[in-house]
C-alpha positions in Angstrom: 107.3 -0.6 -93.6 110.7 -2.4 -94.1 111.9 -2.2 -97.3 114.4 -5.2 -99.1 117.2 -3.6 -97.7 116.1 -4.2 -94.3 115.5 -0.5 -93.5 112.6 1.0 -92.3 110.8 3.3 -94.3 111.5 7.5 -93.8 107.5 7.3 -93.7 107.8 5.2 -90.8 107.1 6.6 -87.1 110.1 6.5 -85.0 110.3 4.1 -82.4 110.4 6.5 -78.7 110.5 4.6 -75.6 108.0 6.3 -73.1 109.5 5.6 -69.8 112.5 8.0 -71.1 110.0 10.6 -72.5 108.2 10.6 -68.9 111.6 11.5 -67.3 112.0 14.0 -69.8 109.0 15.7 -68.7 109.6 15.9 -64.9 113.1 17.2 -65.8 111.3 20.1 -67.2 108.8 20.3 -64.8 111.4 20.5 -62.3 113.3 23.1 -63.8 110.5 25.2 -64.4 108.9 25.0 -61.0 112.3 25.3 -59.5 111.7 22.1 -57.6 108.4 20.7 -56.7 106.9 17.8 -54.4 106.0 14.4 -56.4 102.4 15.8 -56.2 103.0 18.7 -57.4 105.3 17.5 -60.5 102.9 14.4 -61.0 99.6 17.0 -61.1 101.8 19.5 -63.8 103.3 16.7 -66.2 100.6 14.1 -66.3 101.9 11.5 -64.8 100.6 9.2 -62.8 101.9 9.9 -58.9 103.3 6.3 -58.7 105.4 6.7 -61.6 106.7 9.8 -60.9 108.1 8.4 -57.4 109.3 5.5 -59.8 110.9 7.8 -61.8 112.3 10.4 -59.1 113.6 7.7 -57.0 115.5 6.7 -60.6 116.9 9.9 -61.2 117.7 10.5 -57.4 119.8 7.6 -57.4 121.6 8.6 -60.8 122.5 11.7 -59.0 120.4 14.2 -61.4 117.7 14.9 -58.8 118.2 15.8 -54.9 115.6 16.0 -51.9 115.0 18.7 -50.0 112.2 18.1 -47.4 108.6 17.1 -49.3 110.1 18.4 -52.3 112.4 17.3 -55.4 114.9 19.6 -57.4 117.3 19.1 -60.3 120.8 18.8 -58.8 123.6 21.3 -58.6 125.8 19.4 -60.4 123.8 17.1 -62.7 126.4 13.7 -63.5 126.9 14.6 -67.4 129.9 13.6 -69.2 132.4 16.3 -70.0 
């Protein structure tokens, strides 16, 4: 609910965008399986198999996941900001 303000109201669920919380999950799926194939990562988080190549191609080309053979890992040297 909005109040006269303009603001939403603290009762109000946040708004989460669910393409971002889907990429949150096969980070930690990758982490925790220390790298996985998209089968693999798509059977542990949920995800649909086409998304998660959706997804890992994404993060691939953002330079947070590499490719090693059939199977996907979290890079070395994940791109954050210092």
């Amino acid at each position: 609910m909005v109040t006269d303000g303009g603001q939403k109201d603290s009762d109000s669920a946040p708004t989460l965008i669910g393409s971002v919380q889907r990429a949150l999950r096969l980070v930690e799926a990758m982490h925790a399986e220390n790298g996985a194939t998209a089968k693999r990562l798509a059977r542990v988080t949920g995800i649909p198999l086409p998304t998660v190549y959706h997804l890992l191609r994404t993060l691939s080309h953002e330079g947070y996941v590499e490719r090693e053979g059939g199977a996907f890992r979290l890079a070395e040297h994940l791109p954050l900001a210092s």
